[in-house]
C-alpha positions in Angstrom: 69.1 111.8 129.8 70.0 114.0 126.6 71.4 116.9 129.4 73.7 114.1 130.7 74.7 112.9 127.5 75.4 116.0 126.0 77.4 116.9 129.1 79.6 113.7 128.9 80.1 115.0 124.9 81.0 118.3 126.4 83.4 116.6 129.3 85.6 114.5 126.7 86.0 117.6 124.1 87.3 119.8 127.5 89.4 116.9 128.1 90.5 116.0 124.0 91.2 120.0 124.5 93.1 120.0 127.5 95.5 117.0 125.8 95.8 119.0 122.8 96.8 122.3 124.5 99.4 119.9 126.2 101.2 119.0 123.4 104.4 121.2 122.8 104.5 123.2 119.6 105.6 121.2 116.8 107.4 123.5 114.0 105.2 122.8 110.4 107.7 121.5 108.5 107.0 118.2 110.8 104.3 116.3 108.6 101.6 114.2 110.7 99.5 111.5 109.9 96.1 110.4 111.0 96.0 107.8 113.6 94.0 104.9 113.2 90.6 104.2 115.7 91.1 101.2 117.2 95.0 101.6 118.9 94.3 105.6 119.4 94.6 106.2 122.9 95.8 109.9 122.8 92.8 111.3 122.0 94.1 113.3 118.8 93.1 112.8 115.3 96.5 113.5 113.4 99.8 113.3 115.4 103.4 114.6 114.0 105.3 112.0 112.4 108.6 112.3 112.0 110.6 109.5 110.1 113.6 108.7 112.6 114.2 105.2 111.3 113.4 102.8 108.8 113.4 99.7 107.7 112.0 97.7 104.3 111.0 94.3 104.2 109.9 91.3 101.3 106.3 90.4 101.6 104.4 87.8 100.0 100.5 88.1 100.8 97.8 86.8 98.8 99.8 85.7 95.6 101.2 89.0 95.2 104.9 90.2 96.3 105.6 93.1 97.4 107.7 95.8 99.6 106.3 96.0 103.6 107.7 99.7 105.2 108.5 99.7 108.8 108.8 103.2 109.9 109.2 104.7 113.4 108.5 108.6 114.1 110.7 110.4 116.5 108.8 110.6 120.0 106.5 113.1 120.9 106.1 114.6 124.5 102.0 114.2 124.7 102.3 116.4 128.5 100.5 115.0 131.2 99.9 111.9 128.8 103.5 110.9 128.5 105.4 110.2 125.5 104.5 108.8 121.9 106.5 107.2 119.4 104.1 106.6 116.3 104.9 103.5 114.2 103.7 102.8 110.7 103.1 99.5 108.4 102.9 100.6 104.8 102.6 97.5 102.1 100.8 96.7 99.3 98.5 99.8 99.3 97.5 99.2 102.8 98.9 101.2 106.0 98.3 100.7 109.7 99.0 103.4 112.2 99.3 103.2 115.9 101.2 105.2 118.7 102.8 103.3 121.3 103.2 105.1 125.1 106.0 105.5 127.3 107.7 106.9 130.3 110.3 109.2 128.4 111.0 108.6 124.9 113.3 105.8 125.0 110.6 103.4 127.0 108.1 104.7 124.0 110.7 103.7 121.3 111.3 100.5 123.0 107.4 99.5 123.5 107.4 100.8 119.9 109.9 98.4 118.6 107.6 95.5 120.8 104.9 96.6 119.2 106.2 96.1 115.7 107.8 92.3 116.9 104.1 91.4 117.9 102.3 93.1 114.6 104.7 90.9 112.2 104.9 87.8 114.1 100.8 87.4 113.9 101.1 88.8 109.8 103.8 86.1 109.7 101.2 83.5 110.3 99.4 84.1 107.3 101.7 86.0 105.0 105.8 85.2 104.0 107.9 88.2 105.5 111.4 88.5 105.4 114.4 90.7 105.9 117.1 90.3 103.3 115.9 87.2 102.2 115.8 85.6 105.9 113.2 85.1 108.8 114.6 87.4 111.1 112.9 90.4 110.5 115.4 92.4 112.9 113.0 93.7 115.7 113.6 92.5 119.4 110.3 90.0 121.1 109.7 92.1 124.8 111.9 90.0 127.1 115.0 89.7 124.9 117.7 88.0 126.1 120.2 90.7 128.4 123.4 91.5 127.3 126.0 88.9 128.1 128.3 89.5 130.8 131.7 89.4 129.1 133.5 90.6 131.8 134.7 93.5 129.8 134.1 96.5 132.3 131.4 98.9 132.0 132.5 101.2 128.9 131.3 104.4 130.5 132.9 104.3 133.5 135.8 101.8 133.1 135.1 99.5 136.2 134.2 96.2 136.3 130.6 95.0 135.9 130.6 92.4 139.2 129.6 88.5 138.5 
């Protein structure tokens, strides 16, 4: 029983190894941050994090008001894990951590920007969030609305987009 245990122990640091030799070289300059537990399905500990975007919103939580950061890192290619895009909550002296998987790095910077929607909406149950004094906090819910046919053209290619 301890052989087999310590086996499985040795199996998952061969395999945490394997992910991390995967991962391209990231110059040092690129600061990282520690992932939290629970929403950590890379594997790694720390992961780069490089601010891309930003965005800072009003919160009111437990009498006390206060600024709530929204920051997205540029993607990460994880090799044979796919891509990353790491978002962050920062407010009130509290931060939340999680990287978000994709295909490439635009499906991870879109489930990233889901992610985000589903986070605030459940915080908006109990706390007051907004975006420049209104309710919409700016971040798509998954299943948004496709563009409207305006019957424009396509703009790369300068035909017509059918009915």
């Amino acid at each position: 029983m301890v052989q087999t245990m310590e086996s499985e122990a040795a199996t998952v640091q061969s395999d945490v190894s394997t992910v991390q030799s995967d991962i391209p070289t990231v110059q040092s300059d690129v600061p990282t941050v520690q992932i939290n537990g629970l929403t950590n399905w890379t594997g790694l500990t720390e992961i780069p994090f490089e601010v891309m975007a930003e965005r800072v919103l009003e919160m009111e939580a437990e009498g006390q008001h206060g600024k709530l950061t929204v920051s997205f890192a540029k993607p990460v290619d994880l090799g044979h894990l796919g891509w990353a895009c790491v978002y962050k909550l920062d407010a009130m002296g509290r931060v939340h951590v999680a990287p978000v998987r994709g295909f490439d790095a635009v499906g991870a910077l879109q489930a990233a920007f889901i992610a985000v929607h589903k986070q605030l909406s459940g915080m908006k149950r109990i706390h007051t969030i907004t975006f420049g004094g209104g309710d919409d906090l700016g971040f798509a819910p998954a299943g948004a609305e496709p563009a409207i046919k305006t019957g424009a053209g396509c703009p790369v290619m300068g035909g017509g987009l059918g009915a």
